[in-house]
C-alpha positions in Angstrom: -23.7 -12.2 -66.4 -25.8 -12.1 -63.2 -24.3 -9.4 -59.9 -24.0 -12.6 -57.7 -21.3 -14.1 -60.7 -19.1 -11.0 -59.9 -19.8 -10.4 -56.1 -20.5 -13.4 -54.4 -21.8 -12.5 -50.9 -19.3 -13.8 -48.1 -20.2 -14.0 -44.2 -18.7 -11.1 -42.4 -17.1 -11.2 -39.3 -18.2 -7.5 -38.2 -20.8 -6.1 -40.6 -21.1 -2.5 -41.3 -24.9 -1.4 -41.0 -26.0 1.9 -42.3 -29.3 3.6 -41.8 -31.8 4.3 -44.6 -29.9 8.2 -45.3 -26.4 7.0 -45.0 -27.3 3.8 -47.9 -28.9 5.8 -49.9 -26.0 8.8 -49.8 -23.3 6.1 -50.0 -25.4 5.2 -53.9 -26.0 8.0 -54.8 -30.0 7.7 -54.8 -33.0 8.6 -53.0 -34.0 7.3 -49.7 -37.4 5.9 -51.3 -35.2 4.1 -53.7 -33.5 2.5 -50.3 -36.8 1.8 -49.0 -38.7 -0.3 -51.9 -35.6 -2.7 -52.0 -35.7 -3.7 -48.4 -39.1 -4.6 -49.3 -38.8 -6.1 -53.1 -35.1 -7.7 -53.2 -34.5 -10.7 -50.6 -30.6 -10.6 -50.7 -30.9 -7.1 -49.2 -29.8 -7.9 -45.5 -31.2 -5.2 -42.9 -32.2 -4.9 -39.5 -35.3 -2.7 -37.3 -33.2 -1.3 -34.5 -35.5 1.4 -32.3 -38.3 1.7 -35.7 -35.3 2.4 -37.7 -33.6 0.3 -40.4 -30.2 -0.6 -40.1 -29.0 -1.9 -43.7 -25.8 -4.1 -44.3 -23.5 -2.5 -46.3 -22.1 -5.6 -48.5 -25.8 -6.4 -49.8 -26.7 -2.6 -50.4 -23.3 -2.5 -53.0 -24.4 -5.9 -54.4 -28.1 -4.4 -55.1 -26.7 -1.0 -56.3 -24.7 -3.2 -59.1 -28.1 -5.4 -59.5 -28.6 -2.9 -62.6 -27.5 -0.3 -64.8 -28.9 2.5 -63.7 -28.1 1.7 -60.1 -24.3 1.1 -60.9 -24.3 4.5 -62.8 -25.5 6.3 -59.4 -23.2 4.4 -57.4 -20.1 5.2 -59.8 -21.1 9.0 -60.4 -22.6 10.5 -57.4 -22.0 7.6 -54.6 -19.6 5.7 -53.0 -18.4 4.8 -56.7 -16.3 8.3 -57.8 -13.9 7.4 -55.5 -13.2 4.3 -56.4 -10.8 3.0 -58.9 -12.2 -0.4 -59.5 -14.2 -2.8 -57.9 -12.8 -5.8 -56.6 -14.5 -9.0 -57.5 
């Protein structure tokens, strides 16, 4: 079952964008990680505001549960540990 089948991306009124550091603290991975999906994965949403990215947080928690490993960074030392599910 694909990411997109569980988390369908919706239009958000006011988005929450969050630079390079805070993304890659809220998943609980490196900011290099960050980095080589804004330029591999297309469903990543960001934005260059003064040289810096600005990344939208809906699309960085649909990448983080693109895979395994990702998911188990987000669930044990991101955003994840303090969440009690996931709403789909």
């Amino acid at each position: 079952m694909t990411p997109e089948a569980n988390f369908p991306i919706k239009e958000v009124g006011f988005p929450i964008w969050v630079s390079v550091s805070e993304a890659a603290d809220l998943g609980g991975v490196q900011g290099k990680t960050i980095r080589r999906a804004i330029k591999a994965d297309p469903n990543l949403r960001y934005k260059i505001v003064k040289n810096r990215y600005q990344i939208e947080l809906g699309s960085l928690l649909t990448f983080l549960h693109k895979n395994t490993k990702l998911r188990n960074k987000l669930e044990s030392s991101g955003l994840g540990q303090y969440v009690s599910a996931w709403k789909a």
